[in-house]
Kinemage of the C-alpha trace (Angstrom):
@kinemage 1
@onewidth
@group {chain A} dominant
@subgroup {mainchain}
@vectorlist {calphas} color= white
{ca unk a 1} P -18.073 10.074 -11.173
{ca unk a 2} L -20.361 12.727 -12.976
{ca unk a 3} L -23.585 10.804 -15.047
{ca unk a 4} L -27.071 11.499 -16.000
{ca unk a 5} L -28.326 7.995 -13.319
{ca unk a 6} L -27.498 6.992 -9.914
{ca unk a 7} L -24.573 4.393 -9.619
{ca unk a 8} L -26.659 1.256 -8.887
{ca unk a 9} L -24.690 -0.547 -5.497
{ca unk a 10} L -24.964 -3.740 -3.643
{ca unk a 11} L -24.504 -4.847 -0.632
{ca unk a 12} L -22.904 -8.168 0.265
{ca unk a 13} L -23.280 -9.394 4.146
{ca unk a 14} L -26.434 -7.921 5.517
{ca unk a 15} L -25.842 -7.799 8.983
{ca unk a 16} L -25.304 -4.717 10.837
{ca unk a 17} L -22.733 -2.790 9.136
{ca unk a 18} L -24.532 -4.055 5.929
{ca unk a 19} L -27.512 -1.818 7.380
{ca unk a 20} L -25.264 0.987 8.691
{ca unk a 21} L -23.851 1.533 5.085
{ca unk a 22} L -27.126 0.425 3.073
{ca unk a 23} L -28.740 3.873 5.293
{ca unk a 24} L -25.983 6.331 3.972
{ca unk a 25} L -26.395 5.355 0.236
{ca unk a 26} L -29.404 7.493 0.713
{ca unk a 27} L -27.437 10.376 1.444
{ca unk a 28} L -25.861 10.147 -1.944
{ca unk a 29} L -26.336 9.756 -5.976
{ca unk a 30} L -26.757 6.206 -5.699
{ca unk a 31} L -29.257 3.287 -6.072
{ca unk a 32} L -29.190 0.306 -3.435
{ca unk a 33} L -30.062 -2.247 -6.085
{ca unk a 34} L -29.951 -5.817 -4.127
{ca unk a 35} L -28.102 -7.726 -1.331
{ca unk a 36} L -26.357 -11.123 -1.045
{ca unk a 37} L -26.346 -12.934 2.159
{ca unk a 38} L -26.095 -16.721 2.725
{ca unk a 39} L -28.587 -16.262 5.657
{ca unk a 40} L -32.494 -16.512 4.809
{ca unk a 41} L -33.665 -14.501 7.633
{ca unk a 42} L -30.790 -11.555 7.388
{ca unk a 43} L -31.820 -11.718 3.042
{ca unk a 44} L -35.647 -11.617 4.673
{ca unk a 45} L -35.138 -8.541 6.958
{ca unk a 46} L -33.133 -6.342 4.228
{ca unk a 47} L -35.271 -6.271 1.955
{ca unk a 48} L -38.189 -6.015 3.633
{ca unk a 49} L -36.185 -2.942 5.471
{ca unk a 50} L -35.393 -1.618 1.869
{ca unk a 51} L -37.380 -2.818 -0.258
{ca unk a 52} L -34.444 -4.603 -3.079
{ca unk a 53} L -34.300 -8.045 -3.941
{ca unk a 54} L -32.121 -10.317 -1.937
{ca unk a 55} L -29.921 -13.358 -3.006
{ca unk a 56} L -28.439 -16.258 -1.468
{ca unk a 57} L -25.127 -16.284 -4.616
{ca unk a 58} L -23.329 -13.228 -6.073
{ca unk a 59} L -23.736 -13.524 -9.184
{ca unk a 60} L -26.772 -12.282 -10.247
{ca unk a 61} L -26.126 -9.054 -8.063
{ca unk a 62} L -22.694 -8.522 -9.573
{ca unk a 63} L -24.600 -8.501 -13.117
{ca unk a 64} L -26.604 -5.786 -11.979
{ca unk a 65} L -24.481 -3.137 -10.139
{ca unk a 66} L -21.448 -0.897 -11.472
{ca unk a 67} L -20.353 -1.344 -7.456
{ca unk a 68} L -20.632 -3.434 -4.436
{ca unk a 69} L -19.971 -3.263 -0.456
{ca unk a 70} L -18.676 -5.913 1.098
{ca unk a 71} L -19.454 -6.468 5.030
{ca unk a 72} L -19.043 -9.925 5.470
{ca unk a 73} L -17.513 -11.726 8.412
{ca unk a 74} L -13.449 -11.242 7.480
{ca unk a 75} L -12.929 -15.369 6.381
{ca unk a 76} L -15.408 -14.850 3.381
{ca unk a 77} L -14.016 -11.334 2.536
{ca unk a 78} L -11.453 -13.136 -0.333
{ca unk a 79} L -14.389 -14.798 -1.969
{ca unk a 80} L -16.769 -11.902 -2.747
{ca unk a 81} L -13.936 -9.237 -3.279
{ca unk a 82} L -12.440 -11.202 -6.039
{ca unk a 83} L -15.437 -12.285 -7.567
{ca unk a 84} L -16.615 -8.791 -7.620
{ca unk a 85} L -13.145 -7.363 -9.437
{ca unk a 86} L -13.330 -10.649 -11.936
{ca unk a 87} L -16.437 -9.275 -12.908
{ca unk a 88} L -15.275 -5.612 -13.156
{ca unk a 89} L -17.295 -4.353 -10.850
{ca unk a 90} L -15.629 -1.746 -7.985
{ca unk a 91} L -15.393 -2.791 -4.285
{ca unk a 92} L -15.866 -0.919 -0.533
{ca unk a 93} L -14.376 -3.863 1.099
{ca unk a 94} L -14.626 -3.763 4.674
{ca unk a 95} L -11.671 -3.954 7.397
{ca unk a 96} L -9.293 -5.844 7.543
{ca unk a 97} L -8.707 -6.661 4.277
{ca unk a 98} L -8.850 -10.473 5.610
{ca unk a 99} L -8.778 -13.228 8.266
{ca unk a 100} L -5.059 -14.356 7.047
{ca unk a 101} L -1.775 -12.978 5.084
{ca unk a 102} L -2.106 -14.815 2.875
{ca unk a 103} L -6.015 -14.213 1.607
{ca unk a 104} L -4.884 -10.450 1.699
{ca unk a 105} L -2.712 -10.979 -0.467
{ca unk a 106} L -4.432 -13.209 -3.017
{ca unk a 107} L -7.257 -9.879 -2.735
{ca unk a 108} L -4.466 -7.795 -3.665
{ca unk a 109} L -3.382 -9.612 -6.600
{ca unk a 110} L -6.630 -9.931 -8.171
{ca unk a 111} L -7.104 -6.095 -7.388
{ca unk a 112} L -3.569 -5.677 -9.225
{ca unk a 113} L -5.139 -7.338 -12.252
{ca unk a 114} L -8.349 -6.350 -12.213
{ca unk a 115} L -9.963 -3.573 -14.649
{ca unk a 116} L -11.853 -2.038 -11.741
{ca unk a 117} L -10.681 -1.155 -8.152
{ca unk a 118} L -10.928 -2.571 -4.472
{ca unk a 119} L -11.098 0.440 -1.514
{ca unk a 120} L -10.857 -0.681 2.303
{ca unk a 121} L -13.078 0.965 4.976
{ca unk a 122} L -10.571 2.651 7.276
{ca unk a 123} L -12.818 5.256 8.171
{ca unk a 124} L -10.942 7.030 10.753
{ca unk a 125} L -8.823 8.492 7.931
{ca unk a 126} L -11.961 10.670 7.056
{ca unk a 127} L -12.522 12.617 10.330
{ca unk a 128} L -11.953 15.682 10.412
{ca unk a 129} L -9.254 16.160 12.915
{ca unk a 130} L -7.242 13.212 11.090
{ca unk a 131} L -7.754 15.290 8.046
{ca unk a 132} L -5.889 18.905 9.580
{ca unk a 133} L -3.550 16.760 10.717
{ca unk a 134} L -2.482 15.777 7.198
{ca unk a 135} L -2.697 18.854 5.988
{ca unk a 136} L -0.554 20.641 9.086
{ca unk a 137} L 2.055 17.269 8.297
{ca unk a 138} L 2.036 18.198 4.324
{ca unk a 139} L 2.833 21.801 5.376
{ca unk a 140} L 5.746 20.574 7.518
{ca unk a 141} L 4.662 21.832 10.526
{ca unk a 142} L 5.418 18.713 12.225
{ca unk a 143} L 9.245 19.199 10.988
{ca unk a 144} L 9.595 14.888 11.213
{ca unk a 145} L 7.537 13.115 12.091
{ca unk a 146} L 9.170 10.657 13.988
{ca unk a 147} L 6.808 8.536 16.784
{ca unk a 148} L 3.090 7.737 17.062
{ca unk a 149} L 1.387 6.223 20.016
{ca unk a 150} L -1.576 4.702 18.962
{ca unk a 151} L -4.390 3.891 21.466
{ca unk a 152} L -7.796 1.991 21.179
{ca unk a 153} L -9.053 0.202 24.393
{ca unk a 154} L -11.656 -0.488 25.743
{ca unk a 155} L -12.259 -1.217 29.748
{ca unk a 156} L -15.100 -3.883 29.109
{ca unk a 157} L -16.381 -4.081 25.058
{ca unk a 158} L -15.806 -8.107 23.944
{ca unk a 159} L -18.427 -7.963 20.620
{ca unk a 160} L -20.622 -11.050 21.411
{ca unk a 161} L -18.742 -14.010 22.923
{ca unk a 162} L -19.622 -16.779 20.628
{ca unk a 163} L -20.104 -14.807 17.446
{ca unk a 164} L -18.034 -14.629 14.835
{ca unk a 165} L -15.708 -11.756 16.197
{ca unk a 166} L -14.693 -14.390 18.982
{ca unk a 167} L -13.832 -17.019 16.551
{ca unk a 168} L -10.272 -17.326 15.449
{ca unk a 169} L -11.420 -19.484 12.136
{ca unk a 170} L -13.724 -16.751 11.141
{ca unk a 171} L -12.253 -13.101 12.177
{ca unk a 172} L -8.996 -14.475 12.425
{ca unk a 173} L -8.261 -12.700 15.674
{ca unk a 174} L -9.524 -10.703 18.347
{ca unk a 175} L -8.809 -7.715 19.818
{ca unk a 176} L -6.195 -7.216 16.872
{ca unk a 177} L -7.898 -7.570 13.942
{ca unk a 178} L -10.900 -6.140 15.139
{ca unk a 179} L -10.091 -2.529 16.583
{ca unk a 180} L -6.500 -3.072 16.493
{ca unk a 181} L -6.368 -3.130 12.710
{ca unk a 182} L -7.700 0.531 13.078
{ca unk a 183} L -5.250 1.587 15.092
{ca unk a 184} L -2.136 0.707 13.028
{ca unk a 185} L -4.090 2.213 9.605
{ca unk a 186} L -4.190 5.349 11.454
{ca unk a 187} L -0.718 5.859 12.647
{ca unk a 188} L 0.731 4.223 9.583
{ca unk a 189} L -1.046 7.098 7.473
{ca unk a 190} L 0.194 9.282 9.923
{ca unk a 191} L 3.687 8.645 8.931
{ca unk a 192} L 2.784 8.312 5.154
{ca unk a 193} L 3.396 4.116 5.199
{ca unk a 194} L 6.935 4.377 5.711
{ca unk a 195} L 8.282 0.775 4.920
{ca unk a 196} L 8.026 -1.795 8.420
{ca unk a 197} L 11.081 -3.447 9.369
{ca unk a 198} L 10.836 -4.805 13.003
{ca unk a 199} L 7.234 -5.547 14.471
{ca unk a 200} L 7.306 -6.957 18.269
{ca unk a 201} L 4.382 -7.671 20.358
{ca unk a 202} L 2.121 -9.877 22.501
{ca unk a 203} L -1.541 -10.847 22.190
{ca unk a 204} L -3.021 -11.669 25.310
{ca unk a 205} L -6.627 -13.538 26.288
{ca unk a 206} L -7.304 -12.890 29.997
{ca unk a 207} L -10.479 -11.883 29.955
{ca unk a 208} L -13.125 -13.463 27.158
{ca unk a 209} L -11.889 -16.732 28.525
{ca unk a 210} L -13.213 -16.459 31.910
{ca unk a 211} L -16.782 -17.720 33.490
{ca unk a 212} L -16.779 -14.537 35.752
{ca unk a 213} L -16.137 -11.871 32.604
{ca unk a 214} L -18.024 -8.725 34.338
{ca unk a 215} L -19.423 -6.432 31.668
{ca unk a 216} L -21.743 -3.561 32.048
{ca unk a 217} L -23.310 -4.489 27.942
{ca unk a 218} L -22.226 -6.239 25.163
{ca unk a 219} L -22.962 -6.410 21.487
{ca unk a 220} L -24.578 -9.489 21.217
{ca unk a 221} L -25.370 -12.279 23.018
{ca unk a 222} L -23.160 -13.786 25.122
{ca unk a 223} L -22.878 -17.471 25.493
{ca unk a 224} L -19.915 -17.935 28.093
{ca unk a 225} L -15.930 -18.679 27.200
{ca unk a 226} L -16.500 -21.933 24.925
{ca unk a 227} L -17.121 -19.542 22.136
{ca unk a 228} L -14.155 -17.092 22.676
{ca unk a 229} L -10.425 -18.436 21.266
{ca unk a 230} L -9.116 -15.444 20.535
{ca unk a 231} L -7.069 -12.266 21.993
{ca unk a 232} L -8.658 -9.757 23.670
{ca unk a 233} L -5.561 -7.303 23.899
{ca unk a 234} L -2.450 -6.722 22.460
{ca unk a 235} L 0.759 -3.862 22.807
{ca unk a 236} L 3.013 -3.466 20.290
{ca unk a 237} L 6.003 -2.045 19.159
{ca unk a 238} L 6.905 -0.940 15.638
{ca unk a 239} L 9.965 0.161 14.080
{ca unk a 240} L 10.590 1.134 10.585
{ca unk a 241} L 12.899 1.952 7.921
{ca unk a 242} L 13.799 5.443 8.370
{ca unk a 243} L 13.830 5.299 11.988
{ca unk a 244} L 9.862 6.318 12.516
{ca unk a 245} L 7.995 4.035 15.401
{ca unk a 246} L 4.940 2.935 16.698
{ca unk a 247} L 3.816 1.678 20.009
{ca unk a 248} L 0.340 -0.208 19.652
{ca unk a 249} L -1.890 -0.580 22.792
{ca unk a 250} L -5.146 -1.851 21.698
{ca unk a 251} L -7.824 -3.919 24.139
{ca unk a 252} L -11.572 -5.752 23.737
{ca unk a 253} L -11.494 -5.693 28.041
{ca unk a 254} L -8.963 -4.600 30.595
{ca unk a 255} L -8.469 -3.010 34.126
{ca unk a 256} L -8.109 0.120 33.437
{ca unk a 257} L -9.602 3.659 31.664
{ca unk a 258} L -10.816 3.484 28.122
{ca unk a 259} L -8.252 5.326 25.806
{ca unk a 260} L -8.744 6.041 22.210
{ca unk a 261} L -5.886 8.531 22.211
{ca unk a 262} L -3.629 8.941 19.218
{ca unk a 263} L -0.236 10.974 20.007
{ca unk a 264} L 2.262 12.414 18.007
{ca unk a 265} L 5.799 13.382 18.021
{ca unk a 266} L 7.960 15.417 15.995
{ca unk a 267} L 10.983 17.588 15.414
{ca unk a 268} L 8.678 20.569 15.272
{ca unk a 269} L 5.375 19.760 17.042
{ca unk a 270} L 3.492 17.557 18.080
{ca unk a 271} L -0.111 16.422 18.162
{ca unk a 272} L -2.823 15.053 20.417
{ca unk a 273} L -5.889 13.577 18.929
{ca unk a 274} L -8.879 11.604 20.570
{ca unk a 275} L -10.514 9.404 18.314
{ca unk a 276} L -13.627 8.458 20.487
{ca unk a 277} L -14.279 12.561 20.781
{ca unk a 278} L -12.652 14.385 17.959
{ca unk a 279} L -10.889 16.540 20.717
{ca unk a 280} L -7.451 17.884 18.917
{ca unk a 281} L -4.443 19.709 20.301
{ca unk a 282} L -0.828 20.834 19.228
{ca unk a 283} L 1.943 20.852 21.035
{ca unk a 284} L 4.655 23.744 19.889
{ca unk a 285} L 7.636 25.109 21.561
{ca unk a 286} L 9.364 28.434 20.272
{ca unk a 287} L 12.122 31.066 21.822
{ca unk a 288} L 9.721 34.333 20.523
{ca unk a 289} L 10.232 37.240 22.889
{ca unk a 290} L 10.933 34.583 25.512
{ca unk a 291} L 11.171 30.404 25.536
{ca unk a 292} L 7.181 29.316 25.609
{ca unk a 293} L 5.198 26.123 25.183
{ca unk a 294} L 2.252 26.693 23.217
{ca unk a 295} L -0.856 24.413 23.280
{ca unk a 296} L -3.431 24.919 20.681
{ca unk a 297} L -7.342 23.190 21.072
{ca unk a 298} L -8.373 22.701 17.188
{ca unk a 299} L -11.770 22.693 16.901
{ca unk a 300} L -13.468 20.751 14.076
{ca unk a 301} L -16.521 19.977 12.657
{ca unk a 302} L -18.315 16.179 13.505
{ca unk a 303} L -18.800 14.549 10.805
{ca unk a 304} L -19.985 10.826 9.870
{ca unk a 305} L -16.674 9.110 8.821
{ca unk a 306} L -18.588 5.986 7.058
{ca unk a 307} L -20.774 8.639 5.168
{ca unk a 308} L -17.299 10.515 4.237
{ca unk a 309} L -15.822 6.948 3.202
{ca unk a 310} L -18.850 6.415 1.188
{ca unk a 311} L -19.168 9.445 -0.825
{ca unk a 312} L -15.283 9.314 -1.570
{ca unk a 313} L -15.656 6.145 -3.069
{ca unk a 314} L -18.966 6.622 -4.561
{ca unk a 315} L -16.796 9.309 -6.752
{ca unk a 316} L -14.302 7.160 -8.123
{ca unk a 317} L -16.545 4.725 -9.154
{ca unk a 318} L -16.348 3.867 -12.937
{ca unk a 319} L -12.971 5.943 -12.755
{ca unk a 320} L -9.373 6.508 -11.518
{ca unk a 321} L -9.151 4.540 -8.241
{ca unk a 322} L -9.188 6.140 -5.325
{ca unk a 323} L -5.522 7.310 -3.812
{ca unk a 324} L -6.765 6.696 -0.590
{ca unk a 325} L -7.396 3.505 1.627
{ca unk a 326} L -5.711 1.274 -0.943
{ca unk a 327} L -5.303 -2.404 -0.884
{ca unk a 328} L -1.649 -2.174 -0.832
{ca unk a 329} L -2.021 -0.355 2.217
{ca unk a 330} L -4.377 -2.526 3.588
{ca unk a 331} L -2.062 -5.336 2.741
{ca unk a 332} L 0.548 -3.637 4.706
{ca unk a 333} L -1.899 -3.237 7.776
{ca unk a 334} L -1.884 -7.300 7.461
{ca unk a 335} L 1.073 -8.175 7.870
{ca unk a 336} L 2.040 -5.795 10.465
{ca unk a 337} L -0.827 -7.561 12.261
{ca unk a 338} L 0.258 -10.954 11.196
{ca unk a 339} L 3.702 -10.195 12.511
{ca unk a 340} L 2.689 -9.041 16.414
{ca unk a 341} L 0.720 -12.387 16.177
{ca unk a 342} L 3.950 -14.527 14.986
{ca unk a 343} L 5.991 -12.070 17.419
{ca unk a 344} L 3.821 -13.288 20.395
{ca unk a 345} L 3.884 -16.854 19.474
{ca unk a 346} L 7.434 -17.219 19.249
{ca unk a 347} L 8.443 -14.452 21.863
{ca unk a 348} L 10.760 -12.382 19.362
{ca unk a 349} L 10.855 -9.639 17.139
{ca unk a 350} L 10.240 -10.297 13.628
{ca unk a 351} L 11.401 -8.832 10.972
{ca unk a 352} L 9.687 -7.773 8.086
{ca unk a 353} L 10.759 -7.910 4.181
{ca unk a 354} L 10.260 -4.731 2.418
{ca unk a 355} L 7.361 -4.474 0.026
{ca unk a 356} L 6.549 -8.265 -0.838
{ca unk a 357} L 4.822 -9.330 -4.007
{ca unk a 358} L 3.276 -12.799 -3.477
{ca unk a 359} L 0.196 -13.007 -6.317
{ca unk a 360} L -0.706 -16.413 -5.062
{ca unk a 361} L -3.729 -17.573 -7.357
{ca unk a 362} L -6.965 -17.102 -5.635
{ca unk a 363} L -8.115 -20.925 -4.110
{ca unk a 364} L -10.489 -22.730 -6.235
């Protein structure tokens, strides 16, 4: 958005990511003007960090700011979003779009209705060996794409037992929701969010649960298995529509290597991309002077993907809405996730309907 003064932003949950996103507004044509938190000593610590007033309610921010970023703890992302698109003001909502289906989907309907527009911070999408592999799949180079493995575990990395990442009522998963919900964004993109038919998977807790949990660190403090019911690892496998899968192996803790690798398959080549360090390769076969396999390093530049994020959305503000990292996306990231969950409990595949539209009225 091109104008004479910064866009004036504010930040709602001023914990860490609250910080992390509140330091790359300086990087751009924008104004951190305030931040809501219901905690006195997080309000206390931004804005003596940045100097803004702080409030315990939204409203007085969302009178004062043409945009807001949202970093709460998942259960209390319905609340702010909507009040902030009521109020016409445009939203960097945080992943996942929720804690349940359903408060997804009431976000998405007030989104639907609202004047302004609600983005979702899948960052990975805006690194830039995710980005040449767009462009290389919009060139057809990939012929069909027709499989994605999708890869984010961790050997020992529970967030905190006993915070709100470990508590089912607030995050509304683990493992899943956490990292996992980054992994299926990614691959779905990949594809170009072919419609999900068939979603079957397990969730597993074997390791927050346990007095003898071995870590090497942890983010946060760690106060023992009474504050962990959730999963710390799920696999998953995804079918869709036109025939396109996905197998889903994402982990807070298990026995074996970290892997944040991202593979894909087509008709033409194929792809190999690390997430954790940007490495890139493609796979190609051709019958040129004599039947060869090629594989090709891509080297990128590094680039901050939450500073990317930012500035994307920083230029829609007051404007179209972004074509990227929509809610309806998000929305289908949800119930993908809500479906391995309902997969593990009942120990089936479930099926998925194409392309729901429940506008449930936000709860009073």
């Amino acid at each position: 958005m091109s104008q004479d003064t910064p866009l004036r932003v504010g930040i709602v949950g001023l914990g860490g990511i609250g910080h992390h996103h509140a330091d790359r507004l300086a990087d751009h044509e924008a104004t951190l003007v305030g931040g809501v938190d219901i905690s006195g000593e997080a309000r206390r610590q931004f804005a003596e960090k940045y100097d803004v007033p702080t409030y315990e309610d939204d409203a007085e921010l969302l009178a004062a700011v043409d945009a807001v970023l949202i970093t709460t703890p998942n259960r209390f992302h319905e609340e702010y979003a909507v009040a902030a698109l009521e109020a016409g003001v445009d939203v960097l909502l945080e992943k996942p779009l929720a804690h349940t289906v359903d408060s997804a989907e009431r976000i998405a309907a007030a989104a639907r209705a609202a004047e302004g527009f609600c983005m979702v911070g899948f960052n990975n999408r805006f690194a830039p060996p995710v980005e040449v592999i767009k462009e290389y799949q919009q060139a057809d180079r990939f012929g069909e794409l027709t499989h994605v493995e999708a890869n984010y575990v961790r050997r020992r990395g529970i967030p905190g037992r006993g915070s709100w990442f470990t508590s089912k009522e607030v995050a509304g998963g683990g493992a899943l929701i956490d990292i996992g919900v980054h992994a299926i964004d990614l691959a779905l993109y990949l594809l170009d969010f072919p419609t999900v038919t068939e979603v079957s998977g397990t969730a597993r807790s074997q390791f927050g649960t346990r007095e003898d949990y071995a870590y090497v660190e942890m983010w946060g403090d760690d106060v023992g298995p009474e504050g962990f019911d959730v999963d710390d690892s799920a696999s998953a496998f995804i079918r869709t529509e036109a025939g396109q899968t996905i197998s889903l192996d994402v982990a807070w803790a298990t026995n074996r290597p970290t892997n944040d690798e991202f593979v894909l398959r087509g008709t033409e080549a194929g792809a190999r991309f690390d997430r954790a360090s940007d490495d890139l390769t493609l796979f190609e076969a051709d019958g040129a002077g004599t039947d060869h396999l090629t594989d090709a390093e891509i080297r990128t530049q590094s680039t901050d993907t939450h500073r990317a994020e930012l500035g994307y959305f920083l230029d829609h503000v007051g404007g179209a809405a972004p074509e990227r990292n929509t809610v309806d996306e998000a929305l289908t990231v949800q119930r993908v996730i809500d479906a391995i969950y309902r997969s593990s409990e009942e120990g089936t595949a479930v099926s998925l309907e194409p392309d729901p539209v429940r506008a449930t009225p936000p709860e009073q």
